[in-house]
C-alpha positions in Angstrom: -0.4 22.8 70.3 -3.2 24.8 69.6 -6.5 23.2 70.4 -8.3 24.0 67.3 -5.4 22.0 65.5 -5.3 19.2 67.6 -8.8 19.1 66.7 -8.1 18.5 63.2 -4.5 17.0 63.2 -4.5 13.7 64.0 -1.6 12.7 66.9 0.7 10.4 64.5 1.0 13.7 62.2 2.5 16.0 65.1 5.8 15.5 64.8 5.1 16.5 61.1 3.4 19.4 61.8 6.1 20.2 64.1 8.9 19.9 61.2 7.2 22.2 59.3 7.0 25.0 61.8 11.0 24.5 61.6 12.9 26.6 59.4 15.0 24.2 56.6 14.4 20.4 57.2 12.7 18.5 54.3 10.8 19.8 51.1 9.2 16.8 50.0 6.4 15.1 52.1 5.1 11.6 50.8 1.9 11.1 53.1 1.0 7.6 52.6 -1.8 6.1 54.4 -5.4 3.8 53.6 -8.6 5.0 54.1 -9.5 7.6 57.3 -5.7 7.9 57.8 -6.1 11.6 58.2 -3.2 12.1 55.3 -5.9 14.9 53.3 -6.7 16.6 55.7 -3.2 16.9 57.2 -2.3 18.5 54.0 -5.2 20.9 54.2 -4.6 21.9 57.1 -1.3 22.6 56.6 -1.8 24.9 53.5 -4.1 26.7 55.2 -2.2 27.4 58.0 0.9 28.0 55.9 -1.1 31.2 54.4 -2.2 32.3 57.3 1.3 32.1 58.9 2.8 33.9 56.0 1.5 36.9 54.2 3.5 36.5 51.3 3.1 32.9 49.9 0.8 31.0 47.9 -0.4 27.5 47.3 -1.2 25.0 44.7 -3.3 22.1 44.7 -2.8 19.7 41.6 -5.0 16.5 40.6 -3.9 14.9 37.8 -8.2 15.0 36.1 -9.0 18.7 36.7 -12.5 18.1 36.9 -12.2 15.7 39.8 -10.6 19.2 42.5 -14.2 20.9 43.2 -15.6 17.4 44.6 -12.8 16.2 46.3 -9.6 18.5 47.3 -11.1 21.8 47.6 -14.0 20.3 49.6 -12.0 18.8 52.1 -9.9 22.5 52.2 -13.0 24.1 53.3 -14.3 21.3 55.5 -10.6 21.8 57.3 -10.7 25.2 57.5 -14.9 24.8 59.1 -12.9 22.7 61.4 -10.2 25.1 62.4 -12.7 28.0 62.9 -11.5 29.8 60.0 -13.6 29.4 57.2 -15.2 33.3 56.9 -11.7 34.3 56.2 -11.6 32.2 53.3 -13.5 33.4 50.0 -15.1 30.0 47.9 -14.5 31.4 44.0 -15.6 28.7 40.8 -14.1 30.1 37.4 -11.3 29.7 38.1 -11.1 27.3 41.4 -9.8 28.9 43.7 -9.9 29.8 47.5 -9.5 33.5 48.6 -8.0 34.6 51.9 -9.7 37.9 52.5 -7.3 39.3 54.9 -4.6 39.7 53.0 -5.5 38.4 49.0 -3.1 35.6 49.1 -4.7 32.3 47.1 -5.1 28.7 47.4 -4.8 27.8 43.2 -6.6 24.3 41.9 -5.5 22.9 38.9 -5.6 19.8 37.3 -2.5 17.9 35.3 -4.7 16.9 32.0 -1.8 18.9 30.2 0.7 19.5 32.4 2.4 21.8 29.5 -0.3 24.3 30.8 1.2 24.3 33.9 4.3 26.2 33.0 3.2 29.7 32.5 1.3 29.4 36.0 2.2 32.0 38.2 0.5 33.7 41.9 -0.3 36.5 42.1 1.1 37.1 45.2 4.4 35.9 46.7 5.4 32.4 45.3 4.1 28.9 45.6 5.8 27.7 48.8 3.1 25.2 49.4 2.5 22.5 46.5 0.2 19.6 46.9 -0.7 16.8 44.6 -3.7 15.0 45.7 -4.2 11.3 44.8 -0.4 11.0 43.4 -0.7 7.5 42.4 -2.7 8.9 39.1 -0.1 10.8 38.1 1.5 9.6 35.1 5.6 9.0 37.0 7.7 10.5 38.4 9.0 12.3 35.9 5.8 14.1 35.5 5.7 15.3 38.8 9.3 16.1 38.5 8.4 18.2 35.6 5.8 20.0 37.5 8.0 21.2 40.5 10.3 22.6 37.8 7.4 25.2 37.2 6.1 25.9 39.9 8.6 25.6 42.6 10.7 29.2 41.5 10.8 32.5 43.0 11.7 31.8 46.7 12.7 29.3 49.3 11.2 26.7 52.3 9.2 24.9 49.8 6.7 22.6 51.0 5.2 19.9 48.2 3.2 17.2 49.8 2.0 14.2 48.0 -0.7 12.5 49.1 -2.3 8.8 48.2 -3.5 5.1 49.0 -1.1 3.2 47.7 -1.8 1.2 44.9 -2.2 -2.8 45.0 0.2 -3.7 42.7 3.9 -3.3 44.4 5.0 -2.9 41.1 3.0 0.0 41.0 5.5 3.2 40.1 4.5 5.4 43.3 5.4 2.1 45.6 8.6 1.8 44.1 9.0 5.9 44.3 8.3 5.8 47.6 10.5 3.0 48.6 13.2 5.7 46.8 12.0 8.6 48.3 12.7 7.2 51.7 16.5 7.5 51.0 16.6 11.2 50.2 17.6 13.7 52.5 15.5 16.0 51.5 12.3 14.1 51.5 10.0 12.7 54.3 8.1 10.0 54.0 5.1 9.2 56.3 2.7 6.5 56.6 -0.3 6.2 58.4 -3.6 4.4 58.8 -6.8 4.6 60.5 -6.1 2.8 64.0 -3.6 6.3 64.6 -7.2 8.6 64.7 -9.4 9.2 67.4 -11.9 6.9 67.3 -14.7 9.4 67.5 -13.3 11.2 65.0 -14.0 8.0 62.4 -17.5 7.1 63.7 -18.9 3.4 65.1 -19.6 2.7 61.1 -16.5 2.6 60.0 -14.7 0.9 62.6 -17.1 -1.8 62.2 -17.1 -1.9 58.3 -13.2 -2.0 59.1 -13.5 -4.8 61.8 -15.4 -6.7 59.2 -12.6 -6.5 56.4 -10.2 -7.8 58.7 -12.5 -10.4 59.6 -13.1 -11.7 56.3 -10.9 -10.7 53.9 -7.8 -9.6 55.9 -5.8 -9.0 52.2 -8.2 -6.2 51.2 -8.4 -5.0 54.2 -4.5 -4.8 54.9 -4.6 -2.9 51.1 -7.8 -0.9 52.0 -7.4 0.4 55.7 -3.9 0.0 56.1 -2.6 1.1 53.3 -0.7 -1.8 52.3 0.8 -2.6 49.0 -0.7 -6.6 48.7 0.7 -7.1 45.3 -1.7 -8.7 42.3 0.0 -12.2 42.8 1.7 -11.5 39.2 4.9 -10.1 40.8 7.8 -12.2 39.3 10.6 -10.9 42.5 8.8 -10.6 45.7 12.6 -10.6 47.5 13.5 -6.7 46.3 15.0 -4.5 49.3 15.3 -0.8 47.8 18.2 0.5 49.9 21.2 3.0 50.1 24.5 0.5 49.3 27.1 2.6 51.3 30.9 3.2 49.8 32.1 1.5 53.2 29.9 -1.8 52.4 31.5 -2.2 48.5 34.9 -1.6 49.8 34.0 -5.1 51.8 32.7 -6.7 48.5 34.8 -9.7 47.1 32.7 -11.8 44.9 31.8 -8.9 42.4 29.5 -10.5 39.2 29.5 -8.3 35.9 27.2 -8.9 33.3 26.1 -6.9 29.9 23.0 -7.3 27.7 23.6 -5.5 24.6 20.8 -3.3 23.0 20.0 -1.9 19.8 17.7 0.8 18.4 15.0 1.1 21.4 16.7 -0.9 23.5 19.4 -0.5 25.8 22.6 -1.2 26.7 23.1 -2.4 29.9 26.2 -3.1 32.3 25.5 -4.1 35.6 28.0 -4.9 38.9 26.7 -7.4 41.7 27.8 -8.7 44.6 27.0 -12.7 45.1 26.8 -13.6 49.2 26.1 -17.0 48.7 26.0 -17.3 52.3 23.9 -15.7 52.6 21.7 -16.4 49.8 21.9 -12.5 48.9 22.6 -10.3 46.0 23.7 -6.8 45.9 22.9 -4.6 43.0 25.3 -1.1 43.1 26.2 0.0 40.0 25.0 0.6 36.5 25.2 1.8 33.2 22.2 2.3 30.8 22.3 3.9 27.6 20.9 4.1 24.1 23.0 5.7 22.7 26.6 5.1 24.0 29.3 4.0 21.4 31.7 1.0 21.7 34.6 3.4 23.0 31.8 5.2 25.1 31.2 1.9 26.7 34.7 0.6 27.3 35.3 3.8 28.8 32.4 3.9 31.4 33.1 -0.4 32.1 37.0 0.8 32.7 36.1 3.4 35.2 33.8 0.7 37.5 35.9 -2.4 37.1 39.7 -1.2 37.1 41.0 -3.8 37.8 39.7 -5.0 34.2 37.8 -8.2 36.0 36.1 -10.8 33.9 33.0 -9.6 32.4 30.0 -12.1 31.0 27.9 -10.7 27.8 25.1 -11.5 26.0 26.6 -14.1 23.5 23.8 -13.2 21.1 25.9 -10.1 20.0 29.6 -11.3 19.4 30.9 -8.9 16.9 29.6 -6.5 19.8 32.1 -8.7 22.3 34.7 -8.5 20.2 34.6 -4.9 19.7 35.2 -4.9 23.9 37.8 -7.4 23.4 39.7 -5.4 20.6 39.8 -2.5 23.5 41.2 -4.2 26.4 38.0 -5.6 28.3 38.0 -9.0 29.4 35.0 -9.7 28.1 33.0 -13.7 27.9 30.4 -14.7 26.2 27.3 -16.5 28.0 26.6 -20.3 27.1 22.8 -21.0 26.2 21.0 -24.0 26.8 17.3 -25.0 26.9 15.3 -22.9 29.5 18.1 -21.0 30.3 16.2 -17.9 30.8 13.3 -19.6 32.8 15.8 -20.9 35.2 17.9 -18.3 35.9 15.0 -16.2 36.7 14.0 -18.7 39.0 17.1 -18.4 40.8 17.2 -14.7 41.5 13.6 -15.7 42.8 14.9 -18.3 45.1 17.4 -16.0 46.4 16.8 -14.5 50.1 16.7 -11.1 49.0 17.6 -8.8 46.2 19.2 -5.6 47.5 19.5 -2.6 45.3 21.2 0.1 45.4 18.0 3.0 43.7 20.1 5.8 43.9 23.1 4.1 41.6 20.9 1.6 39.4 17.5 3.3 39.1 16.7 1.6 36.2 17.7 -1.9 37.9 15.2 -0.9 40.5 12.2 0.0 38.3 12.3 -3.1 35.7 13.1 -5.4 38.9 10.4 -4.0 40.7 7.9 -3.5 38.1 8.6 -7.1 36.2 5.2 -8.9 36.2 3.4 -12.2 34.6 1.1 -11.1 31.7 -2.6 -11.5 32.9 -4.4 -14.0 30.5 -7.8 -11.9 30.4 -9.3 -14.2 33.3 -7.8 -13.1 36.3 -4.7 -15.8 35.9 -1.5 -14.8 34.2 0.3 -16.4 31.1 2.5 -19.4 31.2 6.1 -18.0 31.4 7.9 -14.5 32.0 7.6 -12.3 29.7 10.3 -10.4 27.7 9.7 -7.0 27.9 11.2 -3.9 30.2 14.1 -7.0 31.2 17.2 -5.1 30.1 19.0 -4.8 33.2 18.0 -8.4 34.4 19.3 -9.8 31.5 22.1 -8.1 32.6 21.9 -9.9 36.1 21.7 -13.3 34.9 24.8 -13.1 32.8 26.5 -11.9 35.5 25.2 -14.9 37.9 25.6 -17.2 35.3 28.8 -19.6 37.1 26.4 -19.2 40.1 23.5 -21.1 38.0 25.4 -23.7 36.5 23.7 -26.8 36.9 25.5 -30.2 35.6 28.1 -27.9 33.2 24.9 -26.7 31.6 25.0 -22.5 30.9 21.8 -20.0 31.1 21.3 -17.5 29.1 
């Protein structure tokens, strides 16, 4: 490697760096890392290098505030490219942001996502955007938004390269911890997670090893969350036992305790139908399969609960809605009605809390993943929470607890 880069690349990044010298291999590069991880100015260097490489692509750098780029992203390009020795081939230009490579034209765009409507009729004037990078990711508004972005912007060519970079939030419930829990499972995605004890020491400075030493000293959580880039949680998480993960055809075919549960919606809410797999055993619950609609009719319904449970198995609804069973009923599906008794609801969310682990499946239940994932106590405006969970964003754990419900049965008594 060149010595100028390993000057500015830190060693835990190589094998990155060397992916992206290859042709194919991933698009998407989730840089996750605390504070002096190197993550920024991996990605800087990166697009600047990618431009340099190849005369006929262009990059954009995206914060979701606009106002925040000049201070902080487009800095840190020309600190990078001062680093690698480059900066008099790159041209500094304020209205509009943007960074000029003199050799050739080619340009390093800065835009902010205030209005990412704005966004669409963006276009380089040279090339395409091969390289894409959204800085700070975790202010982004979801994933859809940044979904909706790369639909503009990545057009016109091939090789993509969008990096995301961030500290991960506190809060695991936090949407970017639970995307990149998800991310790690697509094949077309990288994700990468480093933190300051992968630098050169001299590269960080005796100051902030020793403010660093003294976090871990004295408050090892904020440290973990700070310098490690650790998602500690808030202490309001309701399922600390969630394992995002693939849930392979050859693991279901081994399946034999299969739990089906509905929770009927109406108007905003949604319908839910939900298959899981009880190990008791094991004190483990597999979540694989899902459907989640608004808008789905009773045949609509029937059709899609036919097609993942064949064999027409016993299914246990929300007994709240029973001209809604009997609809089910009246086309074929085996369908029960849950018993209710007093704090029903507290206690079988205490049980999926008691359970070893949670596994599901993020590519088949999605939704299953976000509400589990981002289902929290209700802060009581003093830095405690509220007594009690709260009903809201539950759908598909409603679902869950029907479906457990024989498995809770304490003393013939039925949760809701």
């Amino acid at each position: 490697m060149d010595k100028r880069i390993s000057g500015v690349i830190a060693p835990a990044f190589y094998p990155v760096h060397r992916m992206l010298r290859e042709s194919g291999g991933p698009t998407h590069f989730w840089l996750a890392g605390g504070r002096g991880s190197g993550k920024s100015t991996f990605a800087a260097a990166e697009l600047l290098l990618g431009l340099m490489r190849e005369p006929d692509v262009s990059a954009v750098v995206l914060r979701k505030v606009g106002a925040t780029l000049r201070d902080s992203v487009m800095d840190q390009l020309l600190w990078t490219a001062d680093a690698l020795g480059v900066r008099h081939l790159w041209e500094q230009k304020l209205a509009p942001p943007l960074l000029l490579y003199r050799p050739t034209g080619q340009r390093i765009l800065f835009r902010g996502a205030d209005d990412p409507r704005k966004l669409k009729s963006l276009r380089p004037e040279r090339g395409f955007f091969r390289y894409v990078w959204f800085e700070e990711a975790d202010e982004f508004a979801g994933p859809d938004e940044l979904r909706s972005i790369n639909q503009s912007l990545l057009r016109g060519g091939e090789g993509f390269r969008v990096f995301y970079t961030m500290n991960p939030p506190k809060s695991r419930s936090h949407w970017i911890n639970r995307e990149l829990e998800a991310a790690a499972l697509r094949s077309d995605t990288l994700v990468h997670r480093s933190d300051y004890r992968g630098m050169p020491p001299e590269w960080l400075g005796e100051a902030f090893l020793a403010e660093a030493e003294r976090l871990r000293d004295e408050q090892p959580l904020l440290y973990a969350h700070e310098y490690l880039g650790e998602a500690v949680g808030t202490g309001g998480e309701v399922f600390a036992n969630i394992c995002l993960r693939e849930i392979p055809d050859r693991e279901r075919r081994s399946f034999c305790k299969v739990k089906r549960g509905i929770d009927w919606g109406y108007g905003a809410d949604p319908f839910v139908y939900i298959e899981a797999e009880y190990q008791k055993a094991q004190r483990r619950l597999l979540i694989f399969s899902e459907f989640y609609s608004r808008r789905a009719g009773f045949d609509e319904v029937a059709a899609e609960i036919r097609k993942r449970n064949p064999l027409n198995a016993a299914v246990t609804a929300d007994s709240a809605e029973p001209r809604s069973n009997d609809e089910l009923k009246r086309r074929g599906l085996r369908v029960y009605p849950a018993k209710k008794g007093p704090g029903s609801v507290s206690h079988g969310i205490c049980w999926l809390q008691n359970l070893r682990e949670i596994v599901i499946d993020p590519r088949s239940c999605p939704n299953a993943a976000r509400e589990f994932g981002a289902y929290t106590l209700s802060p009581d405006g003093r830095g405690g929470f509220l007594p009690g969970f709260p009903d809201r964003d539950n759908h598909t754990i409603d679902a869950v607890r029907y479906a457990c419900e024989r498995e809770m049965v304490r003393g013939g008594l039925g949760f809701e």
